[in-house]
C-alpha positions in Angstrom: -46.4 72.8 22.3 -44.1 70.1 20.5 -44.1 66.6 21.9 -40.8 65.7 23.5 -38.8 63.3 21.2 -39.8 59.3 21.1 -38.6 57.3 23.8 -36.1 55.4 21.6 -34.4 58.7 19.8 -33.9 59.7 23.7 -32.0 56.1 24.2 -30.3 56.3 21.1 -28.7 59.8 21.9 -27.6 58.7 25.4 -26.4 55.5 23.6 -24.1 56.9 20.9 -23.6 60.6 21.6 -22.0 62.4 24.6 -25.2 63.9 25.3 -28.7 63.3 25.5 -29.8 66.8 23.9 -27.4 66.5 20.8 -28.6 66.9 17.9 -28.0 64.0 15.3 -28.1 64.1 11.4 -30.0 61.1 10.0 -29.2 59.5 6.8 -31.7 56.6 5.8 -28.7 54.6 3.4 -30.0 51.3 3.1 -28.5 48.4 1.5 -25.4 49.6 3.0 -24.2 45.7 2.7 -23.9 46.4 -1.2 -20.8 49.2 0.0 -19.4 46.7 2.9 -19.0 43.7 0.2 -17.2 45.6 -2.8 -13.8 44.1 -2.6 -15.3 40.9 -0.5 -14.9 37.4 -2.4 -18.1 36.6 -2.2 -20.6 34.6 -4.9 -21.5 36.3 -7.8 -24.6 38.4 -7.3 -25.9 40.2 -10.5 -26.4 43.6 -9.5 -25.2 43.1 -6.2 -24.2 47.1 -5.7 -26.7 48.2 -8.4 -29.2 50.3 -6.1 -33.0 50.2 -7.0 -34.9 53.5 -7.1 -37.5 52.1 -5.1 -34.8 50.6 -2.4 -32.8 54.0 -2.3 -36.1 55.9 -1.6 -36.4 53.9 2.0 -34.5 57.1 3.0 -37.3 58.3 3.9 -37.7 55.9 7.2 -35.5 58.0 8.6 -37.3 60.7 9.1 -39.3 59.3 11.6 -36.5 58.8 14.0 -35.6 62.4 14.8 -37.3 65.1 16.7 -38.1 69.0 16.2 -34.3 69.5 17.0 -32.8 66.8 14.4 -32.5 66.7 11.2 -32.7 64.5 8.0 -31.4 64.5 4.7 -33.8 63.1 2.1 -33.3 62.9 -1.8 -36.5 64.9 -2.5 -38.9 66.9 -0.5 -41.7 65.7 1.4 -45.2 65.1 -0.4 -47.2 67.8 1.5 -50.0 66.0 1.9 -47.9 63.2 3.5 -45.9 66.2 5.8 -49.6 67.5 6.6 -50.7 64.0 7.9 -47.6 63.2 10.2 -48.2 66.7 11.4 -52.2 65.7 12.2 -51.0 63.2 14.5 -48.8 65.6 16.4 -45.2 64.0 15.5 -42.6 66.5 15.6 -40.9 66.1 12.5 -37.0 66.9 12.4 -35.4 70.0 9.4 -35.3 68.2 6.3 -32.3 68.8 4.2 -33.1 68.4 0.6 -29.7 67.0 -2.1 -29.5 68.5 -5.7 -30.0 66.3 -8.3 -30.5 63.5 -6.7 -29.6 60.2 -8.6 -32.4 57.4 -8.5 -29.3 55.0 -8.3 -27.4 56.7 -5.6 -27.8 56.3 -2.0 -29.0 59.6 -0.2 -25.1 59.4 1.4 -23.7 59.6 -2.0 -25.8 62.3 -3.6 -25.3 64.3 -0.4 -21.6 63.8 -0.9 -22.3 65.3 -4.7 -23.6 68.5 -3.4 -21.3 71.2 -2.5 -24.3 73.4 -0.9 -25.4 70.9 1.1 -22.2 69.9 2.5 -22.2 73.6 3.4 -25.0 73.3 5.4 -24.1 70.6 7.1 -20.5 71.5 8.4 -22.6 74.5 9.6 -24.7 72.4 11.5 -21.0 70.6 13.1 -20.1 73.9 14.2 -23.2 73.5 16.7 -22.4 70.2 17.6 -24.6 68.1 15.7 -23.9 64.5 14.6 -24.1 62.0 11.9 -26.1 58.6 12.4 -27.5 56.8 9.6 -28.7 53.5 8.7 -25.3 51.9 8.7 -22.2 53.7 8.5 -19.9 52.5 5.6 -16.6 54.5 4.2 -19.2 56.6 1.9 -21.1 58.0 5.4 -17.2 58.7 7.2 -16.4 60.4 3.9 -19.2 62.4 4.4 -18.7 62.8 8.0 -14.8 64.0 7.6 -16.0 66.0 4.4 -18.6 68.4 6.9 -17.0 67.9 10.2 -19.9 65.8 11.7 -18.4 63.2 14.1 -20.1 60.2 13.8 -22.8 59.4 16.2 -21.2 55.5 15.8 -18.2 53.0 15.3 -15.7 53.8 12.2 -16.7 52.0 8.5 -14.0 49.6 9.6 -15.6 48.3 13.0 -19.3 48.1 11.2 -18.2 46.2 8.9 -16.4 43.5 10.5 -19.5 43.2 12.8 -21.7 43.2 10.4 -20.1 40.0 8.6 -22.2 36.9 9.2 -18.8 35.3 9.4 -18.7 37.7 12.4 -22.3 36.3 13.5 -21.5 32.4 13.6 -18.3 32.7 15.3 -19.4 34.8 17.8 -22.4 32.5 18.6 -20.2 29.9 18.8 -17.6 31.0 21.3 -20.8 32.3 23.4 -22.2 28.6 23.4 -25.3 30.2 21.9 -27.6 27.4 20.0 -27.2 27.9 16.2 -28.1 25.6 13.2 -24.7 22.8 12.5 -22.8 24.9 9.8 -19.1 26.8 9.8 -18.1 30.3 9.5 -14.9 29.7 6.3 -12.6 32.7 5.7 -9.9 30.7 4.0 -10.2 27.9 0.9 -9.1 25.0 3.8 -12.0 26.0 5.9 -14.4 26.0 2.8 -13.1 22.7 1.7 -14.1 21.2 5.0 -17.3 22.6 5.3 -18.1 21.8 1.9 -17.4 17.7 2.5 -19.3 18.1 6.2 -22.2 19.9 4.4 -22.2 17.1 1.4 -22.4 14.4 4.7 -26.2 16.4 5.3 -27.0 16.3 1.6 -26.3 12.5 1.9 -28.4 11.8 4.6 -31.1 13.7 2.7 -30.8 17.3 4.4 -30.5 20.5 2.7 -27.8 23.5 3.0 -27.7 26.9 2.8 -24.5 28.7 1.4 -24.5 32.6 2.7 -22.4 35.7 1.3 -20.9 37.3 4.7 -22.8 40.8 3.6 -25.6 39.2 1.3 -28.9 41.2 2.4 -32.2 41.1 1.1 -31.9 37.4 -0.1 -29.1 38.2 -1.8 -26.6 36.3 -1.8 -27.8 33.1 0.3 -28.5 30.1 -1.6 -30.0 26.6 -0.4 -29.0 23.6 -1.9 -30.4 19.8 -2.0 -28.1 18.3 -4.3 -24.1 17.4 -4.0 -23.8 18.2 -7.8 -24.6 22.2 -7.2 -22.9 22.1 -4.0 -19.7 21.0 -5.9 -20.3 23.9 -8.7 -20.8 26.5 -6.1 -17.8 25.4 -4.1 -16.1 25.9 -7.7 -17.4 28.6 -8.3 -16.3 30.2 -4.8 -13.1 29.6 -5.3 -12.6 31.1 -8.7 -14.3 34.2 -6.9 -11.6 33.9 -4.0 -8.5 33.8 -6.3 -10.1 36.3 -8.5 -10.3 38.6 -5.6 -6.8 37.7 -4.2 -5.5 38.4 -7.7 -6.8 41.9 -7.9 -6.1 42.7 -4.0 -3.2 44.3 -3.2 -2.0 41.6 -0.6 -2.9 38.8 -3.0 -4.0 36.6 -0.1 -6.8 34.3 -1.3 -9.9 34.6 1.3 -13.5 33.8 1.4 -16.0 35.2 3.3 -19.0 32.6 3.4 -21.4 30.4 6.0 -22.8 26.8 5.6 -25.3 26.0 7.8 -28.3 22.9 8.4 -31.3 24.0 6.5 -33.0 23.2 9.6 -37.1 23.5 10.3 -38.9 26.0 11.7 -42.1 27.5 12.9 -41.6 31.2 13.4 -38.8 34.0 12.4 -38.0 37.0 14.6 -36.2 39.8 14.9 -35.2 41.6 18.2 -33.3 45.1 18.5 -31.2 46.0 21.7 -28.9 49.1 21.8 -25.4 48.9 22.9 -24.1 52.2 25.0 -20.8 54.0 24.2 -20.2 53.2 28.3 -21.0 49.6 27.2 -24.6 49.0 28.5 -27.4 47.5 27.0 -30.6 48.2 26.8 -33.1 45.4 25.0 -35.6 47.4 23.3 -38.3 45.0 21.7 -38.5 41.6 20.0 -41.0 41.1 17.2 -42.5 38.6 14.9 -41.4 38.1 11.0 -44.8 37.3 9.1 -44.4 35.0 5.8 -46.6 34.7 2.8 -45.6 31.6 0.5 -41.8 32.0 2.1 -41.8 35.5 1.1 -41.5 38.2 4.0 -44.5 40.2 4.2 -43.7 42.1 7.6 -43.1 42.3 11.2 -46.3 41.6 14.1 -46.2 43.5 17.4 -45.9 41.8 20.2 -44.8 38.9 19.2 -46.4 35.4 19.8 -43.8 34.8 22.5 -43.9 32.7 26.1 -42.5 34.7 29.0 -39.3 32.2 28.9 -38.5 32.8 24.9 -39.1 36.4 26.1 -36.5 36.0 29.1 -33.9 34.1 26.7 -34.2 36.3 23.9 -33.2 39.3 26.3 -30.1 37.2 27.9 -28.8 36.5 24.5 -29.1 39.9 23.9 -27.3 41.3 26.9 -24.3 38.4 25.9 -23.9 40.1 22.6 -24.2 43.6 23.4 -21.6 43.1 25.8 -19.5 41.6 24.0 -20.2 44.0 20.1 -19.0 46.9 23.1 -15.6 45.1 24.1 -15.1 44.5 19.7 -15.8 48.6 19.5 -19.5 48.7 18.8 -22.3 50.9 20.1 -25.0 51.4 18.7 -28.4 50.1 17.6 -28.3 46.0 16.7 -30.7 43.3 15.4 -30.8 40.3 15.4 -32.6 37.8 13.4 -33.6 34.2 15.4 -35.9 31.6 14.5 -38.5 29.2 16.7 -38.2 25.1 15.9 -41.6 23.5 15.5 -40.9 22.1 19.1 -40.5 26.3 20.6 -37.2 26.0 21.0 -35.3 29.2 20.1 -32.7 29.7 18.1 -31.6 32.7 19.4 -29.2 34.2 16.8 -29.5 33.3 13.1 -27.9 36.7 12.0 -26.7 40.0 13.4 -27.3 43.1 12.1 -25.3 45.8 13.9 -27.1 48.8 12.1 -30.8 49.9 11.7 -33.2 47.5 10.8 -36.8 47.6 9.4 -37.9 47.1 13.0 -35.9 50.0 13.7 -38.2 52.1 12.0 -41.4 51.2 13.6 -40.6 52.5 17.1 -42.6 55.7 16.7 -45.7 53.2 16.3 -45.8 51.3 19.5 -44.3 54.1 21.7 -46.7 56.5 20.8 -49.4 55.9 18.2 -50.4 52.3 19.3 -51.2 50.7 22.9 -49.8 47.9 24.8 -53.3 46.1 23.9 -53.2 46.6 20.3 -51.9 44.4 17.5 -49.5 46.1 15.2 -48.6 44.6 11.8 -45.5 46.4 9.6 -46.0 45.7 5.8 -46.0 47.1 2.5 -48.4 46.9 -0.3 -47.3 46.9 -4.2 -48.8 49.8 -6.0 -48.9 49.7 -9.5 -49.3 53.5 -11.3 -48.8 55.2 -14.6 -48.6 58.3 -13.1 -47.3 59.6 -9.7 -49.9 59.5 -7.2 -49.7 62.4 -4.5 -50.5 61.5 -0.9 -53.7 63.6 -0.7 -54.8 61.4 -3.7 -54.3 58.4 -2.0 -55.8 59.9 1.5 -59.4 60.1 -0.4 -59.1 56.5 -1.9 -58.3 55.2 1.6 -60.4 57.2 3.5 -61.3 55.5 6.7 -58.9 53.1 6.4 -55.8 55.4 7.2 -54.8 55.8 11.0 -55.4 60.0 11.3 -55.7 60.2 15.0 -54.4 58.9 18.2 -56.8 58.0 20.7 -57.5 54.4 23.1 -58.5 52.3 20.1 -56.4 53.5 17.1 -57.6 51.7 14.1 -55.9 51.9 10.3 -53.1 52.2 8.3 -50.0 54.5 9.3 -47.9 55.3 6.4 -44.4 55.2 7.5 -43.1 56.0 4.0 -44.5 57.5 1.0 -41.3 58.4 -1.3 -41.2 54.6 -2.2 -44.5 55.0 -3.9 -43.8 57.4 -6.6 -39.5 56.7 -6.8 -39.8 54.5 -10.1 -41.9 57.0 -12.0 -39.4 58.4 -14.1 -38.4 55.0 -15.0 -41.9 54.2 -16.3 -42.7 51.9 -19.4 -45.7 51.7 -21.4 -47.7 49.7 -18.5 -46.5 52.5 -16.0 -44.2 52.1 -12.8 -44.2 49.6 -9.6 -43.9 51.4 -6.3 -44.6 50.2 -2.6 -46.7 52.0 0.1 -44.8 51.2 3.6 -47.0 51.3 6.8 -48.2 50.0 10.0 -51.4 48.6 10.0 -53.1 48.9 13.6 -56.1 47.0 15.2 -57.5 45.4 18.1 -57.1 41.8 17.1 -55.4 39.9 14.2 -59.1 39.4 12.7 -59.3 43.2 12.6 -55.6 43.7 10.9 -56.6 40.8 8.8 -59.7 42.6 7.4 -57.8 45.7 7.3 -55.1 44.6 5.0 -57.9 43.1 3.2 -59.9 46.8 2.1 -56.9 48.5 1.9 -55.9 45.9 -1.0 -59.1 45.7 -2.8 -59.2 49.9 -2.9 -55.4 50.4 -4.1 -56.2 47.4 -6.9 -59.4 49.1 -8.0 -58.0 52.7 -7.8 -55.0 51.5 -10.2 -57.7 49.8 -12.6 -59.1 53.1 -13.0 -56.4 55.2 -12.9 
């Protein structure tokens, strides 16, 4: 007998489709910020829209989120070792749809939209009421959903992208009264020019700033500054961009799109995830811990360090913005990003994310593989190949380490992902290819996830010295 689907798909479909038993289409398209900010006057990113094999190949999350009666479309077929191991710890897996010809630059929304069979299948699939969801919907995933007929389990392109603007983020925290870092949300060259001089006032009295791109996303596009000198060149620089833009618009209306904010201190990140109802309800899913190595994210720890009252504010600020994403046309799964001072005070809303988020991903672990009593740590390791390394491979090299079982003390590794590990093989020099294994690491205490992350480290570094 198949399990029933996770408790979160079962929220999402009441959520965003008419029914609970619909079936949805699930498209894992991330970095869909690169396709919101073409045409933005933003800062010059090099390579902002240029997607990485490895980044494209997070498709693959998505698979997770659907049941036996869902589907997925993926740029290449499961490993079957990796299909035979979610299998062994009874999920039911949703129909994978396979594209042709996948491009290792393309999003899995764009090579869908290349393949004339597949957009066969899935207009069939319309005809018995399925729906699209994906990561984020942009005008690539409503091209594809007017192309098949699959009404969108979400907001138009339009709606997600205006929400999805930290532009959007600020001001909204403002009008709520909601505590935020000093800094200003600037959508014209008068408003820059303002929050340039304020932000030069901080740099005075020996603060630092951060400059942010409205749909910069995974550090892209954010840049912190300590000196009036670069604060004057990327003010300059902005405003080239802006005319630039305005020149090659059809309106011709100069506009930025950009944030300055208070580099302010801080003791903690985190990242909560509510979903907002087509009816307009909210329902505050989880709130998690970011973990940071050096300054560099390493991944999310369940259940956060939290008191009961950051806890009960986190899950207020959360029913303030879902209700008011749902009166600006949103439903739909959001996160949020929010930070802890060194005093555990909250900043409640640093950024919004109104689309999946890595979080997002993760629900299958702690509603169903791991207990309220253990400790949970989302990460990825760096793997370093010069050949493609099948999941049965890797099995053997971390046997013992791997989570292959539920049970009341789950102990190991889940892999949540495996198509990141071998996507830049065919891009491979003459010291081989980089890939990342994506996973979950699960344990009693942080001591045990600690040594965990430890083994599993030391055997993937000795198996590609011999390899």
């Amino acid at each position: 007998m198949q399990p029933p689907p996770s408790g979160f798909t079962r929220r999402l479909k009441r959520a965003v489709t008419p029914a609970a038993d619909t079936p949805l289409v699930f498209l894992g398209n991330f970095e869909v910020e690169n396709q919101w900010a073409l045409g933005e006057p933003a800062l010059p990113r090099v390579g902002a829209h240029a997607g990485s094999a490895v980044v494209n190949r997070m498709d693959e999350f998505a698979l997770l989120l659907g049941g036996k009666d869902d589907h997925v479309v993926l740029k290449t077929p499961l490993d079957d070792g990796y299909r035979t191991y979610l299998e062994g710890l009874g999920l039911a897996l949703p129909t994978v749809h396979v594209v042709a010809g996948q491009d290792p630059r393309r999003t899995v929304s764009e090579d869908a939209l290349a393949d004339p069979e597949l957009l066969r299948t899935l207009s069939a699939l319309a005809a018995d009421g399925a729906r699209l969801t994906a990561h984020g919907i942009s005008t690539v995933e409503e091209e594809l959903a007017q192309r098949t007929g699959l009404a969108l389990a979400a907001p138009d392109a339009a709606t997600c992208k205006r929400v999805n603007s930290k532009v959007y983020s600020r001001r909204l925290a403002d009008e709520l009264g909601i505590r935020q870092a000093r800094g200003w949300a600037c959508e014209t060259l008068d408003e820059l020019a303002a929050a340039v001089a304020a932000a030069g006032e901080l740099l005075a009295a020996g603060r630092k700033v951060v400059v942010k791109d409205a749909f910069g996303v995974s550090g892209k596009g954010i840049v912190v500054l300590d000196s009036d000198k670069r604060l004057a060149r990327l003010h300059r620089m902005a405003v080239t961009q802006a005319e630039r833009a305005a020149g090659e618009g059809e309106g011709g209306t100069v506009r930025t799109a950009l944030v300055i904010e208070e580099w302010v201190a801080k003791r903690a990140d985190l990242n909560y995830q509510f979903t907002v109802g087509r009816d307009g309800s909210v329902h505050f899913d989880f709130v998690k811990e970011l973990l940071t190595e050096n300054g560099v994210h390493k991944g999310h720890r369940m259940p956060a360090r939290l008191t009961e009252r950051q806890v009960a504010e986190i899950a207020a600020t959360a029913d303030l913005l879902g209700e008011r994403l749902a009166a600006d046309g949103y439903f739909g799964v959001v996160g949020v990003d929010a930070m802890i001072d060194p005093d555990d005070g909250l900043y409640p809303v640093v950024e919004i994310n109104a689309r999946n988020n890595m979080s997002t991903y993760q629900s299958v672990v702690h509603e169903g593989l791991a207990g309220p009593e253990e400790v949970a740590v989302a990460r990825h390791f760096t793997v370093r190949l010069t050949r493609p390394l099948p999941f049965a491979e890797l099995r053997e090299v971390l046997d013992g380490l791997l989570l292959t079982e539920r049970g009341p003390r789950p102990r190991g590794l889940f892999v949540n992902n495996y198509a990141t590990v071998n996507a830049a093989a065919a891009d491979a020099g003459a010291d081989g290819f980089e890939g990342r294994l994506y996973g979950v690491l699960v344990a009693a205490s942080d001591a045990e996830v600690a040594a965990l992350d430890t083994d599993i480290t030391r055997r993937l570094a000795a198996h590609t010295d011999r390899s």
